[in-house]
MILO-44635 format. One record per residue: x, y, z of N, C-alpha, C in turn; residue number from 0. Coordinates in steps of 0.2 Angstrom, whole numbers. Layout:
! MILO-44635
[[X Y Z] [X Y Z] [X Y Z] NUM]
...
This chain:
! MILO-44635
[[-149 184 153] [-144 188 156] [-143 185 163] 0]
[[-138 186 165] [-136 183 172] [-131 188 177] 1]
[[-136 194 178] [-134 200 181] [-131 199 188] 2]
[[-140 192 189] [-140 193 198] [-134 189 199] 3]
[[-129 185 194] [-125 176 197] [-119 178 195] 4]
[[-118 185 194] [-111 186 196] [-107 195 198] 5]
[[-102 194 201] [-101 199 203] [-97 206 199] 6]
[[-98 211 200] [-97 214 192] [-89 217 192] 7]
[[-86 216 186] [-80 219 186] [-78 226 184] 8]
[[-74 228 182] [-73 234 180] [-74 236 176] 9]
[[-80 241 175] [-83 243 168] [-77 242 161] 10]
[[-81 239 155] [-80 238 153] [-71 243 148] 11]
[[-72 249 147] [-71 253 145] [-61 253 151] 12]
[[-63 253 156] [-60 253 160] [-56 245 158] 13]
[[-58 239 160] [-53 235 160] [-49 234 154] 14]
[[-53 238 147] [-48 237 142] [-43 240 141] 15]
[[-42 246 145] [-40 251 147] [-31 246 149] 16]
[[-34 242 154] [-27 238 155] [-23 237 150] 17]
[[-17 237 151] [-12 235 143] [-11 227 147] 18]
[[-11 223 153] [-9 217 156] [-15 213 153] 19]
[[-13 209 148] [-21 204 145] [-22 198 150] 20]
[[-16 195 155] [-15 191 160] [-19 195 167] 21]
[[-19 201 168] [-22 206 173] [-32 205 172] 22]
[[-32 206 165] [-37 209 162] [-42 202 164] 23]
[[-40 195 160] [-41 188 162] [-46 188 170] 24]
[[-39 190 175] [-41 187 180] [-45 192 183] 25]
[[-45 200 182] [-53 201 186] [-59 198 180] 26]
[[-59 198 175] [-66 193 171] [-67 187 177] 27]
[[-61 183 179] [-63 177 180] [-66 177 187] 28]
[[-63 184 191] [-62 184 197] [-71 187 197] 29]
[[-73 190 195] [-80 193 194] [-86 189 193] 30]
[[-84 183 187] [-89 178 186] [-87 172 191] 31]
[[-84 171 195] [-81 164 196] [-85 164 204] 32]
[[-87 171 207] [-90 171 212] [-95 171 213] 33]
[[-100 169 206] [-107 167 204] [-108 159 204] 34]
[[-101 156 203] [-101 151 202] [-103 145 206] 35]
[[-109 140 206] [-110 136 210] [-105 130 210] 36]
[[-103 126 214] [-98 122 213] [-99 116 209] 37]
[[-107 115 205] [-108 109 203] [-106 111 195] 38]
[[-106 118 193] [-104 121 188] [-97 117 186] 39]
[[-92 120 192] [-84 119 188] [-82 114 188] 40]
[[-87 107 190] [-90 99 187] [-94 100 180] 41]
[[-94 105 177] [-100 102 170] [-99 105 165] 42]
[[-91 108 164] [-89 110 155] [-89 105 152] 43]
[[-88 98 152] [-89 93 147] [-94 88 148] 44]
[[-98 88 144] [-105 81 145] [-105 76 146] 45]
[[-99 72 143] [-99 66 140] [-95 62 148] 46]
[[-100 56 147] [-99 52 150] [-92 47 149] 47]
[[-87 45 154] [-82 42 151] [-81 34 155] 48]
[[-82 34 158] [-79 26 163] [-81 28 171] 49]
[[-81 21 174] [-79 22 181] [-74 22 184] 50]
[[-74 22 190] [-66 21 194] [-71 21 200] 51]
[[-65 19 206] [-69 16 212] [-67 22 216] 52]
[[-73 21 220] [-74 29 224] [-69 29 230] 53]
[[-65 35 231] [-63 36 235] [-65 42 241] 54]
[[-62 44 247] [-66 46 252] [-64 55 248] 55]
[[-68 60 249] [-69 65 246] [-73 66 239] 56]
[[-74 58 235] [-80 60 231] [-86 64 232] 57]
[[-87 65 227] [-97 67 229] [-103 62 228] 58]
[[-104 60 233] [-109 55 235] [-112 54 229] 59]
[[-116 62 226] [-121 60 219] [-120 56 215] 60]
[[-113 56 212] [-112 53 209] [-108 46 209] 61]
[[-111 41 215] [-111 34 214] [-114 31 211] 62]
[[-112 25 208] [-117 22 205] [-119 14 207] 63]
[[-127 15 210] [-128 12 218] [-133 5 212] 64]
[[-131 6 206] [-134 -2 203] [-128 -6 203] 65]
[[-121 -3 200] [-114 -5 200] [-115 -10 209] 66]
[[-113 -4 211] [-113 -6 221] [-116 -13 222] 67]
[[-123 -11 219] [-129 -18 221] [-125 -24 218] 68]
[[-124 -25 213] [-122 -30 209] [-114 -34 211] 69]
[[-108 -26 215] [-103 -31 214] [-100 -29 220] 70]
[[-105 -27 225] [-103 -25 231] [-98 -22 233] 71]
[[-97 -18 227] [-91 -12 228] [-94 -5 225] 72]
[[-90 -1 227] [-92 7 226] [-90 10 218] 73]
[[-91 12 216] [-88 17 210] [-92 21 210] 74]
[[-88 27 206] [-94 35 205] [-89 34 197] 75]
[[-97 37 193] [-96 39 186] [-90 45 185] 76]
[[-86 43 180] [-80 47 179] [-81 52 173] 77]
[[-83 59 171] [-85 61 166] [-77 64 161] 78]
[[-79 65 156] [-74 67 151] [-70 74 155] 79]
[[-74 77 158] [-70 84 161] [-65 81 166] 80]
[[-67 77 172] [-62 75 174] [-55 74 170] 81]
[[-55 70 166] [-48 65 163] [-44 72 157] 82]
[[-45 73 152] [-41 76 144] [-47 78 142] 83]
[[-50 83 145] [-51 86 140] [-50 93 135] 84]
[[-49 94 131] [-45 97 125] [-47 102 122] 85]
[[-46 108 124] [-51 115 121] [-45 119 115] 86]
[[-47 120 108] [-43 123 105] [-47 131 103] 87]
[[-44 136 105] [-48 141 105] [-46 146 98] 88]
[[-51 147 95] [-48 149 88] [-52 154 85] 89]
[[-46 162 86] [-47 168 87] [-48 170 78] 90]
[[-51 175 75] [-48 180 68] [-47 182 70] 91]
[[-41 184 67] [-37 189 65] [-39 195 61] 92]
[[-43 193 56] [-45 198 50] [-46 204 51] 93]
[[-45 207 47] [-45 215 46] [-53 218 49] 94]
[[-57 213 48] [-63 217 51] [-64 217 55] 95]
[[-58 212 63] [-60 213 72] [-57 218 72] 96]
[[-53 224 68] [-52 230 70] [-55 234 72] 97]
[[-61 231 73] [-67 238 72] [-69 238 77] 98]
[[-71 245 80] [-74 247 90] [-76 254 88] 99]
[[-81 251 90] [-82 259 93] [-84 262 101] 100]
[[-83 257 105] [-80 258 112] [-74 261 114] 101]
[[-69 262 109] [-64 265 112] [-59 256 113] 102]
[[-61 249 111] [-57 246 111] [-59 241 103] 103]
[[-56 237 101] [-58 233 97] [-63 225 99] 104]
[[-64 224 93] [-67 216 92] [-61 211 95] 105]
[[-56 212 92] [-51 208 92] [-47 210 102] 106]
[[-48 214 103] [-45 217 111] [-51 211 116] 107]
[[-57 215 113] [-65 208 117] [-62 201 116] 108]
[[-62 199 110] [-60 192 108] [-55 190 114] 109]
[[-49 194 114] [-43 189 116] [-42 190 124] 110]
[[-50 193 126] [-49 192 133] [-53 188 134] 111]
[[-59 189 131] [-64 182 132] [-60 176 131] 112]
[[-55 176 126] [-51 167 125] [-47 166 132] 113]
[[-44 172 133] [-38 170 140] [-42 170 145] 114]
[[-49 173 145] [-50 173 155] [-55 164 151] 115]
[[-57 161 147] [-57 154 146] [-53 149 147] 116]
[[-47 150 143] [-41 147 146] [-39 145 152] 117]
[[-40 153 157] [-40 153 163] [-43 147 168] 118]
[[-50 148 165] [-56 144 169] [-53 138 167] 119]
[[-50 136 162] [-50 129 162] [-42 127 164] 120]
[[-38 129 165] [-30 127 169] [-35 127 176] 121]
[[-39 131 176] [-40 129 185] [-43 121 186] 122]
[[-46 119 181] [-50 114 183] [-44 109 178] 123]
[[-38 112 179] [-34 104 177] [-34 103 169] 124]
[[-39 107 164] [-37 105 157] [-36 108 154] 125]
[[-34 105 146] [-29 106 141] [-32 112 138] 126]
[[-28 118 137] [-31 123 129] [-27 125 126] 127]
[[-29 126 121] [-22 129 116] [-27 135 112] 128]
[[-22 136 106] [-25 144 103] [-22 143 96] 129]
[[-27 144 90] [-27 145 83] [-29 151 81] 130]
[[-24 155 78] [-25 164 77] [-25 160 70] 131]
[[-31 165 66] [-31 163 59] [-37 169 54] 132]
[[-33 168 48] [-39 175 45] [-42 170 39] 133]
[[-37 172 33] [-41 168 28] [-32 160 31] 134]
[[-31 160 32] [-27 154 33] [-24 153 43] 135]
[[-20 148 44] [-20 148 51] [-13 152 51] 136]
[[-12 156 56] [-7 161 56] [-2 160 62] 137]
[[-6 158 69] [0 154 74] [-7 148 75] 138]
[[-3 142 78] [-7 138 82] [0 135 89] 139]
[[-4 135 92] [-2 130 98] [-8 126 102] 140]
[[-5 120 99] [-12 115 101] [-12 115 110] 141]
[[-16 111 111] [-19 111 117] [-15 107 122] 142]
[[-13 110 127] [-10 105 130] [-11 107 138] 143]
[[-8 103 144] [-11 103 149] [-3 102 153] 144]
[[2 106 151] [9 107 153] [9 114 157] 145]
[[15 112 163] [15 120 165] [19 123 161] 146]
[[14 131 162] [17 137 156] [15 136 151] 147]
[[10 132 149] [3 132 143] [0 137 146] 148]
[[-3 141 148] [-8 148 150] [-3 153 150] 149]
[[3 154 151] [5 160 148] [9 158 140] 150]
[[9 153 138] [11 154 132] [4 155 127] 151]
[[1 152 131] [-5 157 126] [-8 162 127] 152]
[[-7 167 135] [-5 172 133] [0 179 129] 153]
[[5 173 128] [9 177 123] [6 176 114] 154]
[[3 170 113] [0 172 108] [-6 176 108] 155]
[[-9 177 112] [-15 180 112] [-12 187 113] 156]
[[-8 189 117] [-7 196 118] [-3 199 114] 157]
[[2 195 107] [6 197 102] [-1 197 97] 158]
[[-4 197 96] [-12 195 90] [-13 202 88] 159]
[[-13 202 82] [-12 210 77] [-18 207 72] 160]
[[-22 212 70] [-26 210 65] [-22 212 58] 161]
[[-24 207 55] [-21 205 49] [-24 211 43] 162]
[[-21 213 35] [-26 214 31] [-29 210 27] 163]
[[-31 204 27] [-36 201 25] [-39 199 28] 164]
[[-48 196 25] [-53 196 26] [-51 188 28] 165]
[[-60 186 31] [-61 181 35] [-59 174 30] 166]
[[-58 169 33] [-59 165 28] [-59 156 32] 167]
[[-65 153 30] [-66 147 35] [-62 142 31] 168]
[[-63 141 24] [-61 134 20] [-52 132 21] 169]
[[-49 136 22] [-43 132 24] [-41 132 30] 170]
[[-42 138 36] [-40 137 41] [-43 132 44] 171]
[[-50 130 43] [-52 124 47] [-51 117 44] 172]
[[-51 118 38] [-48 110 35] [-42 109 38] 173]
[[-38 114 37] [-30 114 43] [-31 111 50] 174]
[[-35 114 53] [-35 111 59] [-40 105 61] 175]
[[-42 104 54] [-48 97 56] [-39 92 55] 176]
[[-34 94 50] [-29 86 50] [-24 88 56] 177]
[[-23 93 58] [-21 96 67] [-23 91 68] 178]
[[-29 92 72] [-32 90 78] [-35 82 76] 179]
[[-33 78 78] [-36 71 78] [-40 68 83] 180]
[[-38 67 90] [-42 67 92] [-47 73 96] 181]
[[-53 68 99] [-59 74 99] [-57 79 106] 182]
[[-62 85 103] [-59 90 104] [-66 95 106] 183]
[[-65 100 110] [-70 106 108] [-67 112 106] 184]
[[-69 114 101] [-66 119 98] [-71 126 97] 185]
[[-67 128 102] [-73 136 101] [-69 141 96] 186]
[[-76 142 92] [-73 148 86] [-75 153 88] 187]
[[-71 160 88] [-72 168 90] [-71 173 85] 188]
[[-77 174 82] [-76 178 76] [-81 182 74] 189]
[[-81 187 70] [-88 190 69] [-91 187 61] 190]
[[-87 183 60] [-91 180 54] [-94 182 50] 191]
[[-92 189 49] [-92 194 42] [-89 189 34] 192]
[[-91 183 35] [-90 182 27] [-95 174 25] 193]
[[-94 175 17] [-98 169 13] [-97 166 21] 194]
[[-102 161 21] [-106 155 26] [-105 148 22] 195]
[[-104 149 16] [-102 140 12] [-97 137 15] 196]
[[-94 141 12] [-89 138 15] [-87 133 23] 197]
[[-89 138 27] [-91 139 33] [-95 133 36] 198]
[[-100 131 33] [-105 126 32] [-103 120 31] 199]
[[-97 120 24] [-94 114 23] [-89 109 30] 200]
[[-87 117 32] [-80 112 35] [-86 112 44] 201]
[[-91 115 45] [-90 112 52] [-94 105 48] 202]
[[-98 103 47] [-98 97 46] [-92 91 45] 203]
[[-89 95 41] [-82 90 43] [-80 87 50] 204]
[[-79 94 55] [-78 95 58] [-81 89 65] 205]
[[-87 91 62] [-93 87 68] [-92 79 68] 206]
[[-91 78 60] [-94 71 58] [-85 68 60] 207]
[[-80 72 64] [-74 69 67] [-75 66 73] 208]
[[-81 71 78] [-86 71 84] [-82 75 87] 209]
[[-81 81 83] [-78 87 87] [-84 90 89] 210]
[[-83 93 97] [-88 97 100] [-88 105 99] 211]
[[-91 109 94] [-89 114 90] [-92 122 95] 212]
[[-92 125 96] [-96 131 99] [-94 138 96] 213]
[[-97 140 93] [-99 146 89] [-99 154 91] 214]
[[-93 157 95] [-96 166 98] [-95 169 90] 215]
[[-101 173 89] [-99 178 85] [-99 183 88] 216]
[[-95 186 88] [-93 193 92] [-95 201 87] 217]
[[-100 204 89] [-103 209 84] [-101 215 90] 218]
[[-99 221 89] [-99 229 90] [-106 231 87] 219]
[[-111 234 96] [-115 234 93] [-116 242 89] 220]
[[-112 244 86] [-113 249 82] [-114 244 75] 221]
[[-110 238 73] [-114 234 67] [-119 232 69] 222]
[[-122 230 75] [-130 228 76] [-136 234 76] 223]
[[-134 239 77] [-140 245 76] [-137 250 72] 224]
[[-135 251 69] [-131 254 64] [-136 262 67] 225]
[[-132 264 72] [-134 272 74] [-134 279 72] 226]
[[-129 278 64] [-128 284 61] [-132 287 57] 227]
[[-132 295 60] [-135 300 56] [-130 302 52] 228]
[[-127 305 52] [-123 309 46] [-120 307 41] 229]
[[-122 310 34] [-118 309 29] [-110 307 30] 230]
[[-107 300 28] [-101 301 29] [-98 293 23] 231]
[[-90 293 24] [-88 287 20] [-87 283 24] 232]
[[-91 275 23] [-92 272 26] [-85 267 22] 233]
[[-81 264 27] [-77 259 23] [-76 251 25] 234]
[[-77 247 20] [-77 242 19] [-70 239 24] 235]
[[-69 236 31] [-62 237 34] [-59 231 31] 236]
[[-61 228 27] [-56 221 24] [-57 222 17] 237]
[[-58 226 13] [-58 226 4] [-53 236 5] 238]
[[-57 238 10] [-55 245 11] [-59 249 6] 239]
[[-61 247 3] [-66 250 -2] [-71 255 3] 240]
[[-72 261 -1] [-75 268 3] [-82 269 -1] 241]
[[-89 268 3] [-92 271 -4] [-96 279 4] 242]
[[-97 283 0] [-101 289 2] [-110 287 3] 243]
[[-114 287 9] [-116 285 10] [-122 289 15] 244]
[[-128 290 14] [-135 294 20] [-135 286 22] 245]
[[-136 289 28] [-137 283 35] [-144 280 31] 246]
[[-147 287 33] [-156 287 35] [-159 282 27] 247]
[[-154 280 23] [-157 279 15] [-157 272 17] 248]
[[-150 269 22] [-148 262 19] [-147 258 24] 249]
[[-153 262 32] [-152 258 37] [-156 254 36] 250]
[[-160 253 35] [-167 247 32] [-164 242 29] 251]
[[-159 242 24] [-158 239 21] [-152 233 22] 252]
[[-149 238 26] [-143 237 30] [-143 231 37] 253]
[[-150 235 40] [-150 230 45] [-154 223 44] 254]
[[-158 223 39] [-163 217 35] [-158 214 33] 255]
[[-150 214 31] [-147 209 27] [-143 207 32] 256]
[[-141 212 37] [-138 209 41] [-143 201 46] 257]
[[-148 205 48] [-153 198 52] [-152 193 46] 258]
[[-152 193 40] [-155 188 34] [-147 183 35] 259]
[[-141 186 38] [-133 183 39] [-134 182 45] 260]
[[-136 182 49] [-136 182 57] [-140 177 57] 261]
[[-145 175 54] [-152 171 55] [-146 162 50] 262]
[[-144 165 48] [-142 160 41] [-135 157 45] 263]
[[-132 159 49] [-128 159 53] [-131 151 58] 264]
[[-136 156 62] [-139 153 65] [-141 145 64] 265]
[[-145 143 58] [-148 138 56] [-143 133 54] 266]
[[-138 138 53] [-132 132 49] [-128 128 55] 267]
[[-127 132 60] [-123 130 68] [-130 124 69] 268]
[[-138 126 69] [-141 122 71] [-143 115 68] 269]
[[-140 114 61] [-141 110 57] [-136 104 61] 270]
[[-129 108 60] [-123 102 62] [-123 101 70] 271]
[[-125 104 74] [-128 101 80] [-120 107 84] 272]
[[-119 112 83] [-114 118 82] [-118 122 90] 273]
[[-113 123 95] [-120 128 97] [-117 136 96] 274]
[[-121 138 94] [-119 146 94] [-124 152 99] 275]
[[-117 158 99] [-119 162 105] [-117 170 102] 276]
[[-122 174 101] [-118 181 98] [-117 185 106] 277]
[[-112 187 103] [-108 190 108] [-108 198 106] 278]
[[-111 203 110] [-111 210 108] [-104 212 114] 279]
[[-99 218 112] [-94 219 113] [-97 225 119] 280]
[[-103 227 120] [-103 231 125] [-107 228 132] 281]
[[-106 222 131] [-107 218 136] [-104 214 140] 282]
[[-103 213 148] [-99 214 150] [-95 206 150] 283]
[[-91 202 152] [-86 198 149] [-90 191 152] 284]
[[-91 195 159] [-92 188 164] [-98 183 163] 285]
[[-103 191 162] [-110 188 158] [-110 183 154] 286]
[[-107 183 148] [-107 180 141] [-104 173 144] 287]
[[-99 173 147] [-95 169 151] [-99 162 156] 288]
[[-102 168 162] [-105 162 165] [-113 160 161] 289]
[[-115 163 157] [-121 160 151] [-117 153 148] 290]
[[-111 157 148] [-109 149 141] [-108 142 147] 291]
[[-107 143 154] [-104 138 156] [-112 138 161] 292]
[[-116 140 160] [-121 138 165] [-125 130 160] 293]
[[-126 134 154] [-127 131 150] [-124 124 147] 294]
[[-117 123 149] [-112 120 150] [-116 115 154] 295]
[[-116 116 161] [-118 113 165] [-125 108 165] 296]
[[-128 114 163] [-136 110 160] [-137 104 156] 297]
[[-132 107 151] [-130 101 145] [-127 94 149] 298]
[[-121 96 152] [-120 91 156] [-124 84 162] 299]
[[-129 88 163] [-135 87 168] [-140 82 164] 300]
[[-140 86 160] [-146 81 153] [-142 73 154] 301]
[[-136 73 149] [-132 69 148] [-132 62 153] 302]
[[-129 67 160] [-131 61 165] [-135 57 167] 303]
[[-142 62 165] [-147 60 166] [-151 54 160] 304]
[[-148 54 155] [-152 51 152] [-149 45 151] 305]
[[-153 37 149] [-152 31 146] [-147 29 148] 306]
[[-143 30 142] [-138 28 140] [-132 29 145] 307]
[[-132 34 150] [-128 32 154] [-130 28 160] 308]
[[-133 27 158] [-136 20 167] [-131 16 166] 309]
[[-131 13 170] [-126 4 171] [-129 -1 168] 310]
């Protein structure tokens, strides 16, 4: 949790409340962004890319003083964030992010988390785009780094209706694996209510392209503690199927199968080198936000540091 590292926005309940999803973006961004140190909005991408020769405004730390030694000139390491880097942000649709029980949906959380990300990243000069997709892709707009990219991906993002079909990994990702060619980071936002085969097959795909891949499952914690007492019809929101149901009979069993797809989720992101992060909907935006990018930072930090990038 990162309560103390940022500053708090408008109760949750509240900012969804806004119909402006461009509004809704910049207090998330405005809330988290104040926590931000400035070596952070240097460290969304790891990867080291080339030099270039230092100019006056650089940051010192980053010369590289064996270069210097050697040819009597200055350069500072140039990282992939500086130049293209290319985020494709890629929402469900599916009939199951209809579900809240805050008074907002999965899909309303999702498509602020994607645009106050978007946000974060035209500030710092790079490309995002947006793939709305259920069981196939539904709109895309690849990632691009033109003026009027950040509100055309709020208009996809803010035109976004859940669909009535159910999740589906096998084609929309294969789609976007022959999209997208060069590499890429592609953050997936879904609650991942479905088979995991599939799922499993294509981020390998995916990865072994040396796509940098990131995993929010987005859960409403009324699916993570399944709170209900009373007898009632629980219904399947992507088959629609109703069955009658005692909480108190089937919460054991309920939540044990869920850990067993939550855990299973988990291992498979850790297998392909995926990182994943659950995202609970009654938490608040910034949080989840400055967690992914501190983390970001860290990553970045390792990268620097280690071997392979020396001179």
């Amino acid at each position: 949790m990162s309560t103390s590292s940022t500053a708090p926005s408008p109760d949750l309940a509240t900012l969804m409340r806004i119909r402006s999803l461009e509004l809704r973006a910049r207090l998330v961004m405005e809330g988290f962004s104040k926590g931000l140190h400035r070596s952070l909005q240097h460290g969304f991408s790891a990867e080291f890319s080339e030099y270039r020769q230092y100019v006056t405004g650089d940051d010192p730390r980053f010369i590289d003083w064996k270069v210097m030694a050697r040819s009597d000139r200055c350069y500072v390491k140039k990282f992939e964030e500086e130049t293209n880097l290319r985020c494709q942000l890629l929402l469900d649709v599916s009939a199951s992010m209809a579900y809240g029980s805050r008074g907002y949906t999965k899909l309303d959380y999702t498509a602020t988390l994607a645009a106050t990300l978007a946000l974060f990243l035209r500030e710092q000069g790079d490309a995002a785009g947006v793939t709305l997709f259920d069981e196939k892709v539904q709109e895309h707009l690849p990632a691009q780094g033109r003026a009027g990219q950040w509100h055309a991906l709020l208009l996809h993002l803010q035109k976004a209706h859940t669909s009535a079909r159910g999740t589906g990994t096998r084609f929309p990702l294969r789609a976007l694996g022959e999209m997208i060619r060069r590499r890429a980071l592609l953050v997936m936002l879904s609650d991942f209510l479905t088979p995991l085969d599939d799922l499993e097959r294509e981020l390998g795909l995916l990865t072994a392209m040396q796509h940098d891949v990131v995993i929010f499952q987005v859960m409403d914690p009324a699916e993570l503690e399944f709170p209900f007492d009373e007898s009632a019809a629980f219904a399947d929101s992507e088959s629609g199927r109703k069955v009658l149901l005692e909480p108190a009979m089937v919460r054991k069993n309920y939540l044990a199968r869920l850990q067993a797809h939550l855990d299973r989720l988990r291992k498979l992101c850790e297998r392909h080198g995926v990182e994943y992060r659950l995202i609970r909907t009654d938490r608040p935006l910034e949080e989840d936000l400055f967690d992914f990018l501190s983390a970001r930072r860290n990553l970045t930090a390792r990268h620097r540091a280690s071997p392979r990038h020396a001179a």
